[in-house]
N, C-alpha and C positions, 0 to 999 in steps of 0.2 A: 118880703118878696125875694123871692132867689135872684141870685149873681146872674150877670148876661159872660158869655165869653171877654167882651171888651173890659168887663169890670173886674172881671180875675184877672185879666194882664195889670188893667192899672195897678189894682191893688197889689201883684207880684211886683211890680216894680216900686212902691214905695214899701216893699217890707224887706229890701236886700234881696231880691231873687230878680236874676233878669235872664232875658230868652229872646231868644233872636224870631225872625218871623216865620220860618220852615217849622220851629217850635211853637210858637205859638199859630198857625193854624191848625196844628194836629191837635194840638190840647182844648183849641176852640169847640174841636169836633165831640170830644171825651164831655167837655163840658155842657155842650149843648146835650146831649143824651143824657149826662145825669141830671142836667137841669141845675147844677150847684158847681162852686167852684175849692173842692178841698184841697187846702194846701199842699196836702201829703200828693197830690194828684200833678201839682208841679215838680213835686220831689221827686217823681217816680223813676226816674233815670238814675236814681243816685241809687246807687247800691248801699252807700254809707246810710242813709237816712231810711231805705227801709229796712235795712239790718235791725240800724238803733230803736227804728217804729216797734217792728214785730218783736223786739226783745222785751220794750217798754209798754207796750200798749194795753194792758192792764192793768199795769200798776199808774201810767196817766193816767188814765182813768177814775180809779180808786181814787187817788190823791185830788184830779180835779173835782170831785164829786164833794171831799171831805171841807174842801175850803170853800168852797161856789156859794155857800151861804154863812161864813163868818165875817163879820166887816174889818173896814180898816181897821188898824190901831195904832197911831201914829205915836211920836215919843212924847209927843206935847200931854198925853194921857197917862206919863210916871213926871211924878219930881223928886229931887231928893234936895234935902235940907243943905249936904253939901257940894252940893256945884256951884260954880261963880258965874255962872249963864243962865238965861234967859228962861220961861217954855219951850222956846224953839230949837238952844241951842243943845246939840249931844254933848251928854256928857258921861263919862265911865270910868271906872279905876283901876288902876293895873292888876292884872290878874294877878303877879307873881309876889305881891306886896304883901307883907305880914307886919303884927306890932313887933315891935323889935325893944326884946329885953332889957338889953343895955339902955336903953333911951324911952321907956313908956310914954312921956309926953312927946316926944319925937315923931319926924316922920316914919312913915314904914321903912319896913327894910326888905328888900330882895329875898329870894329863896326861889330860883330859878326852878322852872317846871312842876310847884304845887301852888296850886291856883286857892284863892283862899274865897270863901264862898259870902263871908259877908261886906266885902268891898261893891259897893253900886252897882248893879250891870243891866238891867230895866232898860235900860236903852238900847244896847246890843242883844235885848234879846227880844224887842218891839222889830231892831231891822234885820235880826235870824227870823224872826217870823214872816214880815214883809218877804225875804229872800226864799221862805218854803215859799208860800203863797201864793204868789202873786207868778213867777214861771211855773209852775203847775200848772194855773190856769189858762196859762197860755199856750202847753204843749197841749192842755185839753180842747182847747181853741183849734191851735195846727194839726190835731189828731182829725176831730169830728167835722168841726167850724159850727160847733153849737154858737150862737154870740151870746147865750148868757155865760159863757166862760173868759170870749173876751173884753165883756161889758164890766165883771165882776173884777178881773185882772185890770180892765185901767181904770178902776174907781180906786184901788191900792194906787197907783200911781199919781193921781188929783190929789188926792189924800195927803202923802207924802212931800209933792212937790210943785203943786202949786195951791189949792187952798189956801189963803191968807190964815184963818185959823188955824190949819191941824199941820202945816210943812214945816218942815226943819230948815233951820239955815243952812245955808250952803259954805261950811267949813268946818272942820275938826280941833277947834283950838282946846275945846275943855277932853279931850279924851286920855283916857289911861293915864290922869294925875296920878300925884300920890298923897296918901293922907296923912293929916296932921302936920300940916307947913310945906309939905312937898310941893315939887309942879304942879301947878291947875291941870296944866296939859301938857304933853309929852309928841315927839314927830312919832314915835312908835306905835300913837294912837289911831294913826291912821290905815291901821290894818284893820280897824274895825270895818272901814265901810268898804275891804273886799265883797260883803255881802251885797254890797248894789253893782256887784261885775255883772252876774246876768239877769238882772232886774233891767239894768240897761240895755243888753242885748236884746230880752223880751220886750222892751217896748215896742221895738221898731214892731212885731205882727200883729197889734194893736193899736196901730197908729191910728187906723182907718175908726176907732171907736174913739177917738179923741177931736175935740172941733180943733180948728185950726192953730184957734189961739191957744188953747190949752198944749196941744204939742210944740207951739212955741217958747211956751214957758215949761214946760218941760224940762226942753230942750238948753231953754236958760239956764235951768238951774245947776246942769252935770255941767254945762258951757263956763258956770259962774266955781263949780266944785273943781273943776279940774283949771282951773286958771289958780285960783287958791292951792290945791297941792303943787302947783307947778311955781308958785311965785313966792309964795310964805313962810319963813323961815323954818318953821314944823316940816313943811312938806319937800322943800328943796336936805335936808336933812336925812328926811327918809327917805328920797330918791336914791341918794348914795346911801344906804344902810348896803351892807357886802356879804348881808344873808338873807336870809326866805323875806323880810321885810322890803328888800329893796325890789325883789321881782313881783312883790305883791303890790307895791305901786308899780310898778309897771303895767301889768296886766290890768287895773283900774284904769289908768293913763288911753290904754289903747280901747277898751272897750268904751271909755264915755269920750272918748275922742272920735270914734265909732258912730255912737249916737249923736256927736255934733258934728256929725261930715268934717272934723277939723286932719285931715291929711299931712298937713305938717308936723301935727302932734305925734302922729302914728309912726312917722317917720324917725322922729328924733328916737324914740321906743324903741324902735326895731335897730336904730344905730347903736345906739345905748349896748342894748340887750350882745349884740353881738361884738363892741367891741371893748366893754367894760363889764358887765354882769357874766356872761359865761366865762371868759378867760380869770376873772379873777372869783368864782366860787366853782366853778366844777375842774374838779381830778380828773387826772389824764384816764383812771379808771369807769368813769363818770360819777362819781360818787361826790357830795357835796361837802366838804371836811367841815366849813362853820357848822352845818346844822350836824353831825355824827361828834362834833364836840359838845352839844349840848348834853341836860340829864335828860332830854328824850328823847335820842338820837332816831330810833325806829320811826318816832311819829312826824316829827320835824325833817327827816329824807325825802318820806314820803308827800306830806305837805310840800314842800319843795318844788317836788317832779312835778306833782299834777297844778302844781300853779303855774310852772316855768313850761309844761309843755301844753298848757291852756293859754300861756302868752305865745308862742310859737303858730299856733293851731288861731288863734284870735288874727295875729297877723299875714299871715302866710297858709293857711286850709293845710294839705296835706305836704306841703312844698319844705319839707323842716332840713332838706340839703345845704337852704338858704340860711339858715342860723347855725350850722356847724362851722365846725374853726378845721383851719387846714391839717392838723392831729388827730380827729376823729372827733374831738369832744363837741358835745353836742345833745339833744333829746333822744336820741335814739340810742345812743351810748350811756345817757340815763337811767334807759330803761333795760338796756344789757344788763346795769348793775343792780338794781331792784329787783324786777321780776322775778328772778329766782328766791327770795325773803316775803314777797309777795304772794309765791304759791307757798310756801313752805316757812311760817316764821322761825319754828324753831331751827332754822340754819342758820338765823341771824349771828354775826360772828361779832357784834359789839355788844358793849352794855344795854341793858334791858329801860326801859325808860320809867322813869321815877310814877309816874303816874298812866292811867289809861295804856298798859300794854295790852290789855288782855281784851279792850276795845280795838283795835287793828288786827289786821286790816278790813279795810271797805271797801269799795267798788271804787278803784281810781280811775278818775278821769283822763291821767298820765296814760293808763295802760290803751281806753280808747283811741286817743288821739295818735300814740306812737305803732298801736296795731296797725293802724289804718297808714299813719304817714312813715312807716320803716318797714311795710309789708310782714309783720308778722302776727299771722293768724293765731298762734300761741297763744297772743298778748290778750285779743277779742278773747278768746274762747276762756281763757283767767280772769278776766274781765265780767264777762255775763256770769260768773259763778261767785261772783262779791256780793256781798250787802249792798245794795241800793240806798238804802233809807235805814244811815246809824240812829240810835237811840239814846248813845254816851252823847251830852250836850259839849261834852270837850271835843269831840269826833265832826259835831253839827259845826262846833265854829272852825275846825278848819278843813272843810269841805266847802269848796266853792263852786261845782257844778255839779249839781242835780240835776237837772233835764238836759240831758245831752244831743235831744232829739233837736232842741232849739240852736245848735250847734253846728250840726251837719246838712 
């Protein structure tokens, strides 16, 4: 049965979109004549979203079409011999860890920025997959308002997080150990589940496909996730990390803070963020010095920007004046220093990065959000001439927004 007018306002108003009543009896009207109520049709005022629409809207498409009939696959569907956890719980090993000569029965040892490929990863790459999937389906949702896109998008979601059977716990204790006697698990491992930043955000446009109690525990469980990052030795740890690690909890903090209406949380984030994380990792040139010390400097800048200016754009839309420090520095000064290695890598004036140079750039999120919120249309137009959808799986994990439409 099609939407009446009334039942597109409710439904706009539990999926974050709200409109005063001069707005919605015009849209009433819109609505009653199509007889349906498409999201994009609430959007339609926003210049930002049907920018990002007409940019994206064949490639949503394609992509919702690709996943609309693959099922869940939650992590409880991989094990490995060596985790100290459960079916349920995640578990994964540090990327950067190799057997270390001197010590063969030993734990691993470090080698900063090559990733070694036969250390466990099955789990991080059940919730990269959840992470394409499942907002695909959802901006195919917000495109059309087919509901086999938002019924297929929140059965990933049941799946994941509340099913007794197939959901994961709600903590990161066993993540990016190390092997052979190391940590079980490490604070740094909670970068992994960056990939549920807009899995949570898509929830909220599919709430309406979830019964009530199911979005309840939903909602438990990012409620129960993010009390754990915020209270447990691991995760208070990696709060303070003083590079891309520490902003990537952040940006997790505000988004599933987000989806639990928790406003206090958002709030300590956004204090955080402005009077502890920018003054102490961004150059007065905006450039990020921890991550340009790394061996992949190129990758890890950019990584950086578009998570730190996806934190900004999470808490604040285009308002990013509000997270500048009184020196300039700031996302938009960010993106001063970037953009120009972004249209141009070979002007990069640092070391080349030890792995996946020749993978970068991709379609940065950074560049969306600061075109839009520092007024530069440079940025958009460098921006729609990126990779959308990398194919380096090094590129997939640190890419944290793909549907930007779910954004604007």
């Amino acid at each position: 049965m099609s939407a009446t007018p009334l039942s597109c306002f409710l439904m706009m108003q539990t999926t974050g979109f709200t409109i005063d009543r001069r707005k919605f009896l015009a849209l009433s009207v819109a609505a009653a004549i199509a007889n349906q109520c498409p999201l994009s049709a609430f959007a339609a005022e926003s210049n930002d979203f049907k920018m990002v629409a007409a940019q994206d809207r064949s490639r949503v498409l394609r992509l919702a079409e690709k996943w609309l009939h693959e099922p869940p696959q939650t992590i409880t569907s991989f094990t490995s011999p060596r985790s100290p956890g459960g079916p349920h719980d995640f578990f994964s090993e540090a990327d950067y860890f190799w057997p270390n000569p001197a010590n063969p029965g030993g734990p691993y040892k470090e080698i900063d920025g090559k990733s070694n490929p036969d250390n466990f990863q099955d789990h991080r790459r059940a919730m990269i997959r959840l992470s394409l999937a499942m907002p695909a389906l959802t901006a195919g949702y917000v495109l059309t308002r087919k509901k086999e896109y938002a019924k297929a998008a929140a059965a990933h979601l049941l799946a994941w997080f509340v099913t007794l059977e197939t959901r994961m716990t709600p903590n990161l204790e066993y993540s990016q150990g190390v092997r052979n006697g190391g940590p079980t698990g490490r604070s740094y491992g909670i970068i992994d589940t960056l990939h549920l930043v807009e899995v949570a955000r898509a929830a909220t446009f599919v709430k309406s496909f979830l019964s009530a109690a199911d979005f309840a525990a939903l909602q438990g469980w990012f409620r129960d996730y993010l009390a754990w990052m915020s209270t447990s030795e691991k995760g208070i740890r990696e709060r303070d990390a003083t590079n891309n690690h520490g902003i990537c909890w952040a940006l997790q903090a505000s988004e599933f803070a987000r989806l639990t209406n928790n406003d206090d949380a958002r709030k300590e984030v956004r204090e955080r963020f402005i009077n502890v994380q920018l003054p102490m990792q961004m150059a007065p040139n905006g450039s990020f010095p921890r991550e340009l010390a790394r061996t992949k400097p190129y990758g890890y800048s950019i990584f950086n920007f578009d998570v730190a200016s996806a934190l900004c754009w999470s808490l604040g839309g285009e308002e990013f004046e509000r997270f500048a420090l009184p020196d300039g520095r700031g996302m938009c000064k960010a993106a001063e220093f970037l953009e120009p290695y972004l249209a141009d890598k070979s002007a990069w004036p640092y070391a080349h990065d030890v792995q996946h140079w020749e993978s970068w750039p991709v379609r940065s999120p950074g560049l969306l959000f600061c075109g839009l919120a520092c007024a530069k249309p440079e940025y958009l137009a460098l921006w729609k001439k990126l990779d959308p959808d990398p194919a380096d799986p090094e590129i997939i994990r640190n890419f944290p927004v793909r549907q930007p439409m779910l954004w604007v």
